[in-house]
C-alpha positions as CSV (number, residue, x, y, z in Angstrom):
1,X,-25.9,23.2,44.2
2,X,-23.7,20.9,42.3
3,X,-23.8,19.9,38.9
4,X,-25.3,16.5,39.6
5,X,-27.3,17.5,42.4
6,X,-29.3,20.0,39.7
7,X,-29.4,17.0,37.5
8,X,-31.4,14.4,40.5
9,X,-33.7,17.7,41.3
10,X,-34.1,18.0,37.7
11,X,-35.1,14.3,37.3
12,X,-37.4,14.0,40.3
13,X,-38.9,17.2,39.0
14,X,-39.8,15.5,35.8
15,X,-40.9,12.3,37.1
16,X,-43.5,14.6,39.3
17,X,-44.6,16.0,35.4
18,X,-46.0,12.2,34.7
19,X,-49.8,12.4,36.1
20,X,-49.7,8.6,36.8
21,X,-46.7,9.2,38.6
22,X,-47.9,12.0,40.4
23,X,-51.3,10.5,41.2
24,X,-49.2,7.6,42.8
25,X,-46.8,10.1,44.6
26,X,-49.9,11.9,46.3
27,X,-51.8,8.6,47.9
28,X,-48.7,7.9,48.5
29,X,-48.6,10.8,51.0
30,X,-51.9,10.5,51.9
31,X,-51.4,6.9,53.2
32,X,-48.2,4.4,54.0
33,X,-47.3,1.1,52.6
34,X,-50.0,1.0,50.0
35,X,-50.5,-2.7,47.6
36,X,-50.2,-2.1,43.9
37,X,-53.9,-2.5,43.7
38,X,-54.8,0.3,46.4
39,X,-52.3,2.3,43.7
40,X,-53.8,1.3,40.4
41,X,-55.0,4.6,38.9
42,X,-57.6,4.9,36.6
43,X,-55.9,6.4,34.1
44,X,-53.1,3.6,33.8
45,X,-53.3,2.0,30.5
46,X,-52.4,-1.5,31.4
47,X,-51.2,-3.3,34.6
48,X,-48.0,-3.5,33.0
49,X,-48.1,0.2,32.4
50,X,-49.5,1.1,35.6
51,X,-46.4,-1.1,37.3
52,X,-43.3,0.8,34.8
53,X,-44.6,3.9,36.4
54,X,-43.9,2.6,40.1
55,X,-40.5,0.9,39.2
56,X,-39.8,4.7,37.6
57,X,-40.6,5.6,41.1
58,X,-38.6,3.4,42.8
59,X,-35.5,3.5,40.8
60,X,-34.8,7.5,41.6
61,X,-35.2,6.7,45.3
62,X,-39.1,8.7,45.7
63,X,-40.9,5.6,46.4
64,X,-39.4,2.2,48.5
65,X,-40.9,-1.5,48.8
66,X,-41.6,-4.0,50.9
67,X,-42.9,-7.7,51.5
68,X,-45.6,-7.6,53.9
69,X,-47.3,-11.2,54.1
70,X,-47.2,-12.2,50.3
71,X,-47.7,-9.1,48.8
72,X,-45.2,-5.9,48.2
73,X,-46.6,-2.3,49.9
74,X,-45.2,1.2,48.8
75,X,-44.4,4.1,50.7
76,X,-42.7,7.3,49.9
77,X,-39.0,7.2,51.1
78,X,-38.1,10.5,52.3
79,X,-40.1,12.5,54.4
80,X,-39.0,15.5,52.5
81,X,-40.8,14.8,49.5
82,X,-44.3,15.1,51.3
83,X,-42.7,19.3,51.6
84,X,-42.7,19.3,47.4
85,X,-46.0,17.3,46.9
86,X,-47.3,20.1,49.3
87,X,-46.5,22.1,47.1
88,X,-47.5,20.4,43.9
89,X,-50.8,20.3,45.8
90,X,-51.5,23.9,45.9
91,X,-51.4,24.6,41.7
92,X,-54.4,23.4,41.3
């Protein structure tokens, strides 16, 4: 592994350490192309909040958007993440 691949494992690796982020990663997997309302955790402080965490998401390339009618959707965008999150789901 090269130098900067350790460093884009490294950051997807933290952004799974954000609960928020996490919670959104793992209905994520559990269902495709999602609204930011059928996303909204709980425990997000604000709608604002809530939506910094999925622009996080999307700016390291773990979750994608789309315009479907006049609202975006989310989905994860690559099939290998649902391998880690898997994982993830296991340490319980």
């Amino acid at each position: 592994m090269t130098k900067q691949e350790a460093e884009e494992v490294a950051e997807i690796l933290s952004q799974l350490g954000n609960p928020i982020r996490l919670a959104i990663l793992l209905q994520l997997q559990k269902q495709d192309w999602l609204t930011g309302a059928d996303l909204l955790s709980p425990s997000a402080k604000s709608n604002i909040n809530f939506h910094e965490h999925l622009k996080a998401l999307q700016d390291i390339g773990l979750v994608q958007r789309k315009m479907r009618g006049t609202k975006f959707v989310y989905s994860l965008s690559d099939d290998r993440l649902n391998q880690v999150l898997d994982l993830v789901a296991t340490l319980k």
